[in-house]
DSSP file (Angstrom, degrees, kcal/mol; ACC not computed):
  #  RESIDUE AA STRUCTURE BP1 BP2  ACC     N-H-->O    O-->H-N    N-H-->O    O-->H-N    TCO  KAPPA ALPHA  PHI   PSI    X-CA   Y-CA   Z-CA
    1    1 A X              0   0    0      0, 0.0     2,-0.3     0, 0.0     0, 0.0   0.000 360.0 360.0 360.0 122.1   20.2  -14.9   27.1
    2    2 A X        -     0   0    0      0, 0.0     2,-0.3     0, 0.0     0, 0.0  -0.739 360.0-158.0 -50.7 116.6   18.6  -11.5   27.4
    3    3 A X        +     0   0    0     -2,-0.3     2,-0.2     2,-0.0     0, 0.0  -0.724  13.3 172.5 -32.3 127.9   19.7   -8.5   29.7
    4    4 A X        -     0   0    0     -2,-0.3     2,-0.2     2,-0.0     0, 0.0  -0.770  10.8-161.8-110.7-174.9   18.2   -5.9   30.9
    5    5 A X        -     0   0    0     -2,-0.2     2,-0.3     2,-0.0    -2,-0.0  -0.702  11.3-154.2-133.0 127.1   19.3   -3.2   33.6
    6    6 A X        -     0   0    0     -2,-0.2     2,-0.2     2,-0.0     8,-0.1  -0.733   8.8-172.0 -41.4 124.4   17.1   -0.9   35.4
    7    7 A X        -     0   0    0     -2,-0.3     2,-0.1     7,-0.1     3,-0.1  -0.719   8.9-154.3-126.9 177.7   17.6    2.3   36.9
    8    8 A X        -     0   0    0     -2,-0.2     4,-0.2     1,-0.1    -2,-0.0  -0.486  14.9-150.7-164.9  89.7   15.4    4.3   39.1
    9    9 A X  S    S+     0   0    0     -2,-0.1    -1,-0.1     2,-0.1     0, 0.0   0.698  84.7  83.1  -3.5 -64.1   15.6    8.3   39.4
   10   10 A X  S    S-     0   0    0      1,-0.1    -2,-0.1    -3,-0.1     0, 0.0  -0.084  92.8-112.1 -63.0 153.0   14.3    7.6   43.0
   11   11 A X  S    S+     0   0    0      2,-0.0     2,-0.3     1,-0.0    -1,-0.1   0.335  82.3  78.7 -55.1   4.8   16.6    6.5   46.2
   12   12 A X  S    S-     0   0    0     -4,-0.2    -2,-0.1     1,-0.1    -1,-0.0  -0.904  85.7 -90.8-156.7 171.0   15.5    3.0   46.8
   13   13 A X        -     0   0    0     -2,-0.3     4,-0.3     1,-0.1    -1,-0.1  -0.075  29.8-166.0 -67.9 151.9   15.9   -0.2   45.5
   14   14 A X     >  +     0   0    0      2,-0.1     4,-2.2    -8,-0.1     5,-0.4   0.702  63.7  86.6-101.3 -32.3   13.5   -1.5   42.7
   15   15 A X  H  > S+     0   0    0      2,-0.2     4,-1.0     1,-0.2     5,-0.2   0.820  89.2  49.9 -79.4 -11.7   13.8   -5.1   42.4
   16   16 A X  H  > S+     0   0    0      3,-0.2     4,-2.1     2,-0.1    -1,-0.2   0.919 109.3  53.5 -57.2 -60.3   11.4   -6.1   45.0
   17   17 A X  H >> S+     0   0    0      2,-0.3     4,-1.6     1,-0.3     3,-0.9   0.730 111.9  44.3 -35.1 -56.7    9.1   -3.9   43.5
   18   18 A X  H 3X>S+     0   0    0     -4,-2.2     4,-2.1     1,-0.5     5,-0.5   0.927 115.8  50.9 -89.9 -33.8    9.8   -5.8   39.9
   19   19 A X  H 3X5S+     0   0    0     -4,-1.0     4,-1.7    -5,-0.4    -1,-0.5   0.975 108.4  46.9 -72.1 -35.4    9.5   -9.1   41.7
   20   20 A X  H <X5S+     0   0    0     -4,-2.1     4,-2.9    -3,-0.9     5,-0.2   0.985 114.8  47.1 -53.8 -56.7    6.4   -8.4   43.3
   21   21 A X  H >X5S+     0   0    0     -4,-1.6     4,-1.6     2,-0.2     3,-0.9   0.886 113.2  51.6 -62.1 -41.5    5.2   -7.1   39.9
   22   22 A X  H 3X5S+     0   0    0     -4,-2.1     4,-1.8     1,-0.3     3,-0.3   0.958 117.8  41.7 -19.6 -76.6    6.8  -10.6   38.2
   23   23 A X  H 3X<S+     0   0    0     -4,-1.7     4,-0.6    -5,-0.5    -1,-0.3   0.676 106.1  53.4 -53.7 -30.9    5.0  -12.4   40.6
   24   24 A X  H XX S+     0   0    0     -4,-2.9     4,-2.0    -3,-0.9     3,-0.9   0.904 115.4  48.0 -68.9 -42.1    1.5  -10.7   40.9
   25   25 A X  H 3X S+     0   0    0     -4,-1.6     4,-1.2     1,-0.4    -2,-0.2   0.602 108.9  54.5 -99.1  -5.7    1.3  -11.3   36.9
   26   26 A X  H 3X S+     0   0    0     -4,-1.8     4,-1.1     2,-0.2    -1,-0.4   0.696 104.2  51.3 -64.7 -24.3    2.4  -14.8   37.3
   27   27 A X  H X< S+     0   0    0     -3,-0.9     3,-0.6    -4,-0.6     4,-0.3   0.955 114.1  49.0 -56.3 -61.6   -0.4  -15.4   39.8
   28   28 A X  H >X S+     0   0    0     -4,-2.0     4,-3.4     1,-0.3     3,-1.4   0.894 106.9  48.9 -65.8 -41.7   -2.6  -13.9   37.0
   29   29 A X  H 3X S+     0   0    0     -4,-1.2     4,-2.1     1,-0.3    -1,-0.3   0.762 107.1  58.4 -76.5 -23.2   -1.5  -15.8   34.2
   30   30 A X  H << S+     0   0    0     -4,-1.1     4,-0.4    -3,-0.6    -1,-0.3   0.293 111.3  50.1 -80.1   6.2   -1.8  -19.5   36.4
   31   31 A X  H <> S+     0   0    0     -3,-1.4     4,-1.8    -4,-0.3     5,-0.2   0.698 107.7  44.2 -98.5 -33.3   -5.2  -18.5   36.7
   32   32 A X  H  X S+     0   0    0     -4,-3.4     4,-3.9     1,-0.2    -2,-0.2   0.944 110.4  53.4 -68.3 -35.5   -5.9  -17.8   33.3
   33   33 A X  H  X S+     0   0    0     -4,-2.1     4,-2.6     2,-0.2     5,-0.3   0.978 108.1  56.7 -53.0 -51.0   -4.2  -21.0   32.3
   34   34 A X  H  4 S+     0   0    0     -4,-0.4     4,-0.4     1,-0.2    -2,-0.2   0.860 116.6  40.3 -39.0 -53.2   -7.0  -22.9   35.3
   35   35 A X  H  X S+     0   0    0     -4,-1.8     4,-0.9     2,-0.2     3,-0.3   0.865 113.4  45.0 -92.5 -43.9   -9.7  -21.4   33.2
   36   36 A X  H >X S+     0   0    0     -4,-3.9     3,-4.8    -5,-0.2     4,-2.9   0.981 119.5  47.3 -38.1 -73.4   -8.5  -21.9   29.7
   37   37 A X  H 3X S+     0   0    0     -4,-2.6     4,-0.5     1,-0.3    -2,-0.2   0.517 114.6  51.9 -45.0 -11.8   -7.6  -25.9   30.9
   38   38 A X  H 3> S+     0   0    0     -4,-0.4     4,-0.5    -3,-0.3    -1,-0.3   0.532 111.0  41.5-102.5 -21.3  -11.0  -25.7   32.3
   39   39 A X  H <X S+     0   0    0     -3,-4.8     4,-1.3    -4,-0.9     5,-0.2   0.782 109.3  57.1 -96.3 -45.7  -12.7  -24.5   29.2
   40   40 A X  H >X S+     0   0    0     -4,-2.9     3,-1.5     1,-0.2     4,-0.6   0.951 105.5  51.4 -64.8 -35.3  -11.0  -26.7   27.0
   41   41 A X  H >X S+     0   0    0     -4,-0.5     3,-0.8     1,-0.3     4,-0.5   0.804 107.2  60.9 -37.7 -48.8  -12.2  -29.9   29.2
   42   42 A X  H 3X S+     0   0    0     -4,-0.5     4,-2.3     1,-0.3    -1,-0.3   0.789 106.5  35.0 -61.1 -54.1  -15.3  -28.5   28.7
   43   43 A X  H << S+     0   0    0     -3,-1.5     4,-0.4    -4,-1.3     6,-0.4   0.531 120.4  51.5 -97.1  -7.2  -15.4  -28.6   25.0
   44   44 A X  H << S+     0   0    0     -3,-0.8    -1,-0.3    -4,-0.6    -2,-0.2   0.595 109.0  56.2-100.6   1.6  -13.3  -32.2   25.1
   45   45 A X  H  < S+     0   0    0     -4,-0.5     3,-0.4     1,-0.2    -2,-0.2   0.829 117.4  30.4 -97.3 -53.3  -16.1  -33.3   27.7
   46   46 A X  S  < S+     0   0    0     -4,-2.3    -1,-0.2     1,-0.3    -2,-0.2   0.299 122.1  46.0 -89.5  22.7  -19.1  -32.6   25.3
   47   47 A X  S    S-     0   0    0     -4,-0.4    -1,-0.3     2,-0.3    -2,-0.2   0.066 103.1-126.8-144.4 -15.2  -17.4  -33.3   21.6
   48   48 A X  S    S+     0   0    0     -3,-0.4     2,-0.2     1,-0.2    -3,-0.2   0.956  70.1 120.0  37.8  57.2  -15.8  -36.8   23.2
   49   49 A X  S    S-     0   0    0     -6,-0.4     2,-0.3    -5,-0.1    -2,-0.3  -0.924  71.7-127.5-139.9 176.4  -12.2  -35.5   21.9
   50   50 A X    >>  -     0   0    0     -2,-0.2     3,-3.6     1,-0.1     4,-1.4  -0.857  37.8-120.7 -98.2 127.5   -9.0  -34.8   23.1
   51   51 A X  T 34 S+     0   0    0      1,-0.3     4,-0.1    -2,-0.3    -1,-0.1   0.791 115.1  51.4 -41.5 -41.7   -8.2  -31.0   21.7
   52   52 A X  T 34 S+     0   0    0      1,-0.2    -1,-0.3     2,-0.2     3,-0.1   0.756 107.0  53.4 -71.2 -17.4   -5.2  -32.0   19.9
   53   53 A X  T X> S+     0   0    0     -3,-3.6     3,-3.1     2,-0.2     4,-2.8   0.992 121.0  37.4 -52.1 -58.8   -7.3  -34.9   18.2
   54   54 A X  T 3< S+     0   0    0     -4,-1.4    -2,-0.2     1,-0.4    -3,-0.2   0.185 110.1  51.6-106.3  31.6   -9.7  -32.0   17.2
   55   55 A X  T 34 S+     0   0    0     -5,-0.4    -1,-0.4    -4,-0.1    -2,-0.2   0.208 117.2  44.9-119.1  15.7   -7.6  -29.3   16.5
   56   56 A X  T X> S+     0   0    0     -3,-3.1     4,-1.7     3,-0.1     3,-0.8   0.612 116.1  46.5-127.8 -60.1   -5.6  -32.1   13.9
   57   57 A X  T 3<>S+     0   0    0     -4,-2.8     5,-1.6     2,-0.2     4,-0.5   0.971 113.8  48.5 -62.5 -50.7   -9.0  -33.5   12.4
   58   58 A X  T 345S+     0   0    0      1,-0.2    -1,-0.2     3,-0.2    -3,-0.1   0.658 106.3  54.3 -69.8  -4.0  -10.4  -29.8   11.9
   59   59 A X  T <45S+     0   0    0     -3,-0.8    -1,-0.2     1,-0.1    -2,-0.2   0.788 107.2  57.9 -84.6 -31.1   -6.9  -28.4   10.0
   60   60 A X  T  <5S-     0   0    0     -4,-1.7    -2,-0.2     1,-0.1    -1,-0.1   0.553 120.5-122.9 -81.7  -1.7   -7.8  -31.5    7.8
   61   61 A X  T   5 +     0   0    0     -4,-0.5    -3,-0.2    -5,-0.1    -1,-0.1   0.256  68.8 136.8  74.5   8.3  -11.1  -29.8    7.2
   62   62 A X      < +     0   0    0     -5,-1.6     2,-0.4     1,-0.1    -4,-0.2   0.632  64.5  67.3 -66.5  25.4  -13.6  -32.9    8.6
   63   63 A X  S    S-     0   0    0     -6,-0.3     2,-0.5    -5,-0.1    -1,-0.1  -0.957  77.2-132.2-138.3 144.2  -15.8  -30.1   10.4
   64   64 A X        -     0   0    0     -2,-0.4     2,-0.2     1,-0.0     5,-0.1  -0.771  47.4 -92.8 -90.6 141.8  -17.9  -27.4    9.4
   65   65 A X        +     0   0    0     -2,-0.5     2,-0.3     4,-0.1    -1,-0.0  -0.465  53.3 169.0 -65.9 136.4  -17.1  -24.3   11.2
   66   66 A X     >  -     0   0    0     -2,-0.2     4,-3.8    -3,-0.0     5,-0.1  -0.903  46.6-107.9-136.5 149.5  -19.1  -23.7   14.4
   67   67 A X  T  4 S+     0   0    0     -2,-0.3     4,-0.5     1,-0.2    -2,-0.1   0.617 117.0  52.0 -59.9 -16.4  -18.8  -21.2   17.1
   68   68 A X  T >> S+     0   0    0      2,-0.2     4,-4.1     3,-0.1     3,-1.1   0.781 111.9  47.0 -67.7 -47.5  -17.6  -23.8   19.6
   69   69 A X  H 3> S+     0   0    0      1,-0.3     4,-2.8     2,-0.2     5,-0.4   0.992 111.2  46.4 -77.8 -22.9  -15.1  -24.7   17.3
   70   70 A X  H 3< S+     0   0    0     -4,-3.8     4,-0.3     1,-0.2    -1,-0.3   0.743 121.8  45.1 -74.0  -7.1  -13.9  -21.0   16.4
   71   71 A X  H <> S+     0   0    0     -3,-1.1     4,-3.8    -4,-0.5    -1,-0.2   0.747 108.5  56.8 -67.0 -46.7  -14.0  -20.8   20.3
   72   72 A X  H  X S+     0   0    0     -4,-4.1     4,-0.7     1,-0.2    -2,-0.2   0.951 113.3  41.2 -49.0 -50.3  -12.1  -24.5   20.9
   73   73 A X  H  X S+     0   0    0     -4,-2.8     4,-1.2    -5,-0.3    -1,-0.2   0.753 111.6  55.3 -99.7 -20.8   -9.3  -23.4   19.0
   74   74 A X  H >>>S+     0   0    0     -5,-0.4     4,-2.3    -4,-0.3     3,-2.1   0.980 111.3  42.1 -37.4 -71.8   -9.1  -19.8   20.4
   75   75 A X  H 3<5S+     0   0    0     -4,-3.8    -2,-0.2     1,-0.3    -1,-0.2   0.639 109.2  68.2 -70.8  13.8   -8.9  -20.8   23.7
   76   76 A X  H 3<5S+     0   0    0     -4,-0.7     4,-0.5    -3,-0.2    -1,-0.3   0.879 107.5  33.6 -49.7 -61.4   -6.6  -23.4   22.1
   77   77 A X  H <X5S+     0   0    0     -3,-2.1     4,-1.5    -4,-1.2     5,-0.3   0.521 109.6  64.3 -78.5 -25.8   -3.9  -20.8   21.2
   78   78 A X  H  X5S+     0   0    0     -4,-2.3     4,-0.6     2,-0.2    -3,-0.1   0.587 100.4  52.8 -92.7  -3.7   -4.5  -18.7   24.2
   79   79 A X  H  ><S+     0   0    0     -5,-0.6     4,-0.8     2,-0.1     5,-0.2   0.938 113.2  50.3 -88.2 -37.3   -3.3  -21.8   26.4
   80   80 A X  H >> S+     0   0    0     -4,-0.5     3,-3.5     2,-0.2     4,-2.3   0.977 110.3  44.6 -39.6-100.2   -0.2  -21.7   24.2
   81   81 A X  H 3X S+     0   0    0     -4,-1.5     4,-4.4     1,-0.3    -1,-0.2   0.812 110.3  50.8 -38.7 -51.5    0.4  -18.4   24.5
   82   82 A X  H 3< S+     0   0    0     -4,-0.6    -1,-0.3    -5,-0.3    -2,-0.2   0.788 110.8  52.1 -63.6 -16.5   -0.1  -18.0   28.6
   83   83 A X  H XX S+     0   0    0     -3,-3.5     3,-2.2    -4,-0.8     4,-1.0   0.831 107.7  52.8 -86.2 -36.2    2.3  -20.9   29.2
   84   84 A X  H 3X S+     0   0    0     -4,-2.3     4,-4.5     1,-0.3    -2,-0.2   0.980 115.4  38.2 -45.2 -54.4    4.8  -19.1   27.0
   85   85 A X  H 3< S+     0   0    0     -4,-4.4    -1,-0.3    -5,-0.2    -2,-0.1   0.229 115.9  53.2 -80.6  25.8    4.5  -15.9   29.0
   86   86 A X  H X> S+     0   0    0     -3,-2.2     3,-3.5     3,-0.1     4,-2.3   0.717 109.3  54.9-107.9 -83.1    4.2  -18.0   32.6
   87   87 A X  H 3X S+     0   0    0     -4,-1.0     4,-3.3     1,-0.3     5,-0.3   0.633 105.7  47.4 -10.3 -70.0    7.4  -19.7   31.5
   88   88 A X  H 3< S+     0   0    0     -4,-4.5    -1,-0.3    -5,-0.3    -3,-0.1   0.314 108.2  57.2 -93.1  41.9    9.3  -16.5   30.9
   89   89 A X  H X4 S+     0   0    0     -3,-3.5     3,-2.5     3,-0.1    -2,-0.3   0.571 108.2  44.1 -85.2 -75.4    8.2  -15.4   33.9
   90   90 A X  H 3< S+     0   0    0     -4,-2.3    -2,-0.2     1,-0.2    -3,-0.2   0.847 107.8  58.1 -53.1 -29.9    9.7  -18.3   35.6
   91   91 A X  T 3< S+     0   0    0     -4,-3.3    -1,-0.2    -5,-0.2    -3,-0.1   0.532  76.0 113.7 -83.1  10.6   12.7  -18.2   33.8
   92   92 A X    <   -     0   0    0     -3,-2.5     2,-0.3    -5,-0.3    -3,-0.1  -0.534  46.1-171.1 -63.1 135.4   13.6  -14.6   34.9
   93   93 A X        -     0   0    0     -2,-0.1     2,-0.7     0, 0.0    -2,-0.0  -0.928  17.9-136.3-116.5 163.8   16.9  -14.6   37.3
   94   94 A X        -     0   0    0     -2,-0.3    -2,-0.0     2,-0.0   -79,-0.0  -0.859  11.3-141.0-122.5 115.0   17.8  -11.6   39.0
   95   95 A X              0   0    0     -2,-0.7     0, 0.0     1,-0.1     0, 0.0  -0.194 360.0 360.0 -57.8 133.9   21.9  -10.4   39.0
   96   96 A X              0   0    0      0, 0.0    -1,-0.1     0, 0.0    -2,-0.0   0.770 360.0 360.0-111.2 360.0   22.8   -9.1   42.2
């Protein structure tokens, strides 16, 4: 488990502040995930696969590179990456 502590040169308490900001940038990051999850559907809608099929068949090389696919597998890794950072969002507690 990580620590941190915070101080604040000004007179008044900070951790709403950092929970508001926690929260605003969780807001942001469940939208981005809606729009990734929404783009990847997209590409599993018109290729009739499930990403993890066609991110498994394209490490094996059975595709020529296409701009959909270097796009599929972006927004592939960028759903990865935004649940990581939702998640330790969510896992933040605050010491009182």
């Amino acid at each position: 488990m990580a620590d941190i502590r915070l101080f604040s040169k000004r007179n008044r308490q900070i951790k709403p502040l950092v929970e508001a900001v926690l929260a605003n940038e969780l807001l942001l990051l469940e939208t981005g995930i809606r729009q990734t999850e929404e783009r990847l559907v997209e590409f599993e809608k018109k290729y009739q696969m499930l990403t993890q099929d066609f991110i498994s068949r394209y490490e094996n090389d059975e595709f020529e590179e296409t701009m959909d696919f270097v796009e599929w597998i972006g927004e592939s890794r960028l759903l990865k990456c935004l649940r990581e950072k939702a998640e330790t969002i969510r896992d933040i507690q605050f010491a009182n």
